[in-house]
C-alpha positions in Angstrom: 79.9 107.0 34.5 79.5 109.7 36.9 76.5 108.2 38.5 78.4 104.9 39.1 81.0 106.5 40.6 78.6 108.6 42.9 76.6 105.5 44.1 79.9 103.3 44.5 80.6 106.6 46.9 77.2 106.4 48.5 77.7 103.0 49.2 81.6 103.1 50.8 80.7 105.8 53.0 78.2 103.6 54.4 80.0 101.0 54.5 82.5 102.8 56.5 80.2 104.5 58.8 78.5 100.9 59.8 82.0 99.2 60.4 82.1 102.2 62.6 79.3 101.8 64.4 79.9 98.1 64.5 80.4 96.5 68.1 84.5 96.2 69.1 85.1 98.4 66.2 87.3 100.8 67.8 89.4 101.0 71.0 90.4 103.0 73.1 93.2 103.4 76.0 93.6 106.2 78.5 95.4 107.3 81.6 94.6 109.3 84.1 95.4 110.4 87.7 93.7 112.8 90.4 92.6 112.8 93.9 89.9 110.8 96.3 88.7 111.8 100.3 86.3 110.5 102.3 86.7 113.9 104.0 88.8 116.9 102.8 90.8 116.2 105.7 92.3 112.6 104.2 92.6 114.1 100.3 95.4 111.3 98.7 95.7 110.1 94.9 94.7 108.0 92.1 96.0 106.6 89.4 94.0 104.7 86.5 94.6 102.8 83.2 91.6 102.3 81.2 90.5 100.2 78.2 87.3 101.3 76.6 85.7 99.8 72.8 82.1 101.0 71.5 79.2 98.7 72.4 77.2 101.3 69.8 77.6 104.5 68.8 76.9 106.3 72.3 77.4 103.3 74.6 80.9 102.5 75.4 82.3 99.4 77.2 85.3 99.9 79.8 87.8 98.0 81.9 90.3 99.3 84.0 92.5 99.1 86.6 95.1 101.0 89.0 96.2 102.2 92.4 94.5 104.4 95.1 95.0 105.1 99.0 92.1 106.0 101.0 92.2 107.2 104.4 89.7 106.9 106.9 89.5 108.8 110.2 89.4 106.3 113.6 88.7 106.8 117.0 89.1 103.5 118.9 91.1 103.5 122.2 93.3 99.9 123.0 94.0 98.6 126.8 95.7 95.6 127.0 98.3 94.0 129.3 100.8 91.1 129.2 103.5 89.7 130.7 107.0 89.7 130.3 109.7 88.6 133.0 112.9 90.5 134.1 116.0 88.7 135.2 113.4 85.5 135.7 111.1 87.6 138.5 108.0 88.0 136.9 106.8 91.6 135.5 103.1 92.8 134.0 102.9 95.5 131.7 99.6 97.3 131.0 99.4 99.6 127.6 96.8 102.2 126.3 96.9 103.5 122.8 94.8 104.9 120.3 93.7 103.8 116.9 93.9 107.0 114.6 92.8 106.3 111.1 92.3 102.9 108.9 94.8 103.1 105.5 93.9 101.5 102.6 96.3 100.4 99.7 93.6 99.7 96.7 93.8 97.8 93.8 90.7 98.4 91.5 89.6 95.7 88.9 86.3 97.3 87.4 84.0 96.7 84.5 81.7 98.8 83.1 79.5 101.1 80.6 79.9 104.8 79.9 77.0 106.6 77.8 77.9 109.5 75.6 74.9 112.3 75.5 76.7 113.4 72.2 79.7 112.8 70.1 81.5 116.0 69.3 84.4 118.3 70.6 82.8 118.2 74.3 81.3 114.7 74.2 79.7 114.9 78.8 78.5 111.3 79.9 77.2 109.2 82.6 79.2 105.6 83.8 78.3 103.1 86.4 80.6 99.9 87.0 81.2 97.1 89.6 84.5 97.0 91.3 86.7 94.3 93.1 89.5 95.4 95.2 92.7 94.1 96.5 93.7 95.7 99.3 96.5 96.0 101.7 95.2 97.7 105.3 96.9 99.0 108.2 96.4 101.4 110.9 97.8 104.2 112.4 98.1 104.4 116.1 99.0 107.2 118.4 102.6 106.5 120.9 101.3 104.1 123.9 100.9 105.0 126.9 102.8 102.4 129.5 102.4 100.9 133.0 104.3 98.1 134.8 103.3 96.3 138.1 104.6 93.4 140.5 101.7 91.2 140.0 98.8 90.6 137.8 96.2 91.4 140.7 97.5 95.4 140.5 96.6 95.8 136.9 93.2 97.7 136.7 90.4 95.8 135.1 89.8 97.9 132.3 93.2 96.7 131.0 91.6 93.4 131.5 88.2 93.1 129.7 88.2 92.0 126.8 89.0 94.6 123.8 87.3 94.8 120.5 89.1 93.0 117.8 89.7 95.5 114.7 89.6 93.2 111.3 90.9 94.7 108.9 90.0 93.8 104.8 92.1 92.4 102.3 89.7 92.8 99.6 86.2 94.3 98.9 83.6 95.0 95.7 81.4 97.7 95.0 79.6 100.2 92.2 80.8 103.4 91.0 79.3 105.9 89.7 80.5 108.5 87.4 80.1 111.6 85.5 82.3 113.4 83.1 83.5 115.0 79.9 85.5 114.3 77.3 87.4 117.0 75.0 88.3 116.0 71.2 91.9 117.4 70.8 92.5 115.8 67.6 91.9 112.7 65.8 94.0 110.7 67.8 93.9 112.4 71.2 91.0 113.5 74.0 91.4 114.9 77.3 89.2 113.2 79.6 87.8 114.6 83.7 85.5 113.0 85.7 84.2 112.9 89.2 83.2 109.5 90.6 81.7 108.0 93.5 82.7 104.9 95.0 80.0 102.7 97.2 81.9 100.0 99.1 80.9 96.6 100.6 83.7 96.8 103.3 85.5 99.8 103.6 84.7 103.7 103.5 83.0 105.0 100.4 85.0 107.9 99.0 84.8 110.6 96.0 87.4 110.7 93.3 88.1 113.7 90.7 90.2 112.4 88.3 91.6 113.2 84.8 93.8 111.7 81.5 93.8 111.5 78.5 92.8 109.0 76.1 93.5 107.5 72.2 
């Protein structure tokens, strides 16, 4: 009898350990926030909710999404003129401005893989995914400088050639690259920080520390 019962043991803990180490066995969600630059001048945050289930034991499939700014330093100066009439009589203005910095509003869909080098209380790992980004862009401009004149023949002709016409993106994709550690708190609960980089089709690629926790 005691033999039975110690092979029906053998055989459920195996059992358990291969459902396990099954593929979409277990799931996990985390949440994290932290900071990204493209300089240490333009530091602003993140924020980041993440879905990950085992692929196998150390290889770990992820999706996530969330919200980051990024700043990006400009120097661009603007001449332009245009017209605008006072009391009917005709009147030309000519206006010089600077462009300042690029802003980026970010919304990050990603997909991805994480490898674990270990599973234990510190569990370090490598990740790469590919990124698609929504993203709302403005710019920042320093206060104009103004001009008026009687006739369109006294405006200077730099305010007259033709100026460079800033696009701005309303969405991008890219890779990131990451690299982190994970810390087992308890069954349930791990604390998570990680430093990625972000290489982008459109805009500026930037660094991001980040950390959550996960369950």
């Amino acid at each position: 009898m005691k033999k039975i019962l110690f092979v029906l043991s053998f055989i459920s803990i195996n059992v358990l350990n291969a459902q396990e180490n099954r593929p979409f066995s277990n799931f996990d969600i985390g949440f994290y926030g932290g900071i990204n630059f493209y300089n240490t001048d333009n530091i602003r945050g993140d924020f980041l909710v993440e879905l990950k289930t085992n692929l196998i034991s150390s290889l770990k499939l992820k999706a996530s999404t969330g919200y980051f700014r990024t700043i990006q330093p400009y120097s661009y100066t603007v001449r332009k003129y245009s017209e605008n009439p006072i009391d009917t009589f005709p009147r030309f203005f000519a206006a010089k401005y600077n462009l300042v910095s690029k802003n980026y509003d970010i919304f990050p869909l990603t997909l991805g893989i994480q490898y674990n080098f270990n599973q234990s209380i510190f569990s370090p790992y490598l990740s790469i995914d590919v990124v698609y980004n929504f993203i709302n862009s403005s710019i920042d401009t320093s206060p104009p400088e103004v001009w008026s004149y009687n006739s369109i023949d006294e405006i200077p002709a730099e305010f007259k050639e033709n100026q460079k016409n800033e696009k701005l993106p309303n969405n991008s994709n890219g890779i990131i690259l990451g690299a982190g550690t994970s810390y087992h708190i308890s069954s349930k609960l791990n604390l998570d920080i990680r430093y990625l980089f972000k290489y982008d089709s459109k805009i500026v690629n930037t660094h991001h520390f980040i950390a959550g926790i996960y369950f």
